[in-house]
C-alpha positions, 0 to 999 in steps of 0.5 A: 500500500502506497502512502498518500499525500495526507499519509506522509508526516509533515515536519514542522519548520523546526523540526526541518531545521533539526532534521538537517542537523541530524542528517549531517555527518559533521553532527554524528556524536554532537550532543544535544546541546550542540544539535539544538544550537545548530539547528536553532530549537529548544532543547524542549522542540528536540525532545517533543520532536523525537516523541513523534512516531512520525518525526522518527520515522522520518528522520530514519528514512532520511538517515538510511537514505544517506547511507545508501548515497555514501556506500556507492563511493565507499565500495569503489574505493574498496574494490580500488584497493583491492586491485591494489593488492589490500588482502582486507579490502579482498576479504571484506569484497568477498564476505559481502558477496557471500562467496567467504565466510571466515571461519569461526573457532570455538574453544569448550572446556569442562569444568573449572576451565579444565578439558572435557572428560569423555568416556567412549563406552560404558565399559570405560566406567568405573563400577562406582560410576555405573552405580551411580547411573543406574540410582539416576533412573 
């Protein structure tokens, strides 16, 4: 279902000022303070702001549309230093095109950090030990 006009939230003029201001990448990591000032608002405008569904939607639509403008470059610039020889530009090029996939190595220890204790079969069992197995049923 498509959104209609009257569907799409409007952000007040302020909240169009904010919106530049927190789309801006100059402004990650700003704080509060530092955003408001920017942008012109109240701390009060900023908090009433982000209490809108609408506003929050919003401003996440717009943030991922910034991202998906930057990632065109930024994997440009990774195939070039690939081609250069970069061994971690090649791999990371290789893990998003699903054709590597690190491997993940597991270390399991047994109790106290100490090794696993295994037994092959039954009849490695002590009679205590067998004792004990037959009282668990």
């Amino acid at each position: 279902m498509n959104p209609t006009e009257s569907d799409v939230y409007q952000p007040t003029k302020a909240e169009e000022k904010l919106l530049k201001v927190l789309v801006n990448p100059d402004f990650i990591g700003a704080t509060v303070a530092n955003i408001c000032q920017e942008a012109g608002i109240s701390r009060e405008t900023y908090y009433q702001a982000f209490k809108k569904p609408g506003f929050c939607e919003l401003q996440e639509r717009l943030a991922k549309d910034l991202i998906k403008q930057a990632v065109n470059p930024i994997i440009n610039a990774c195939i070039k230093e690939a081609k250069n020889g970069s061994f971690q530009h090649a791999k990371l090029l290789m893990e998003m095109g699903h054709m590597y996939t690190p491997k993940q190595l597991q270390e399991v220890t047994g109790k106290n950090g100490g090794p696993i204790e295994t037994k092959s079969s039954m009849s490695a069992l002590s009679t205590e030990e067998l004792r004990q197995l037959a009282q668990l049923k």
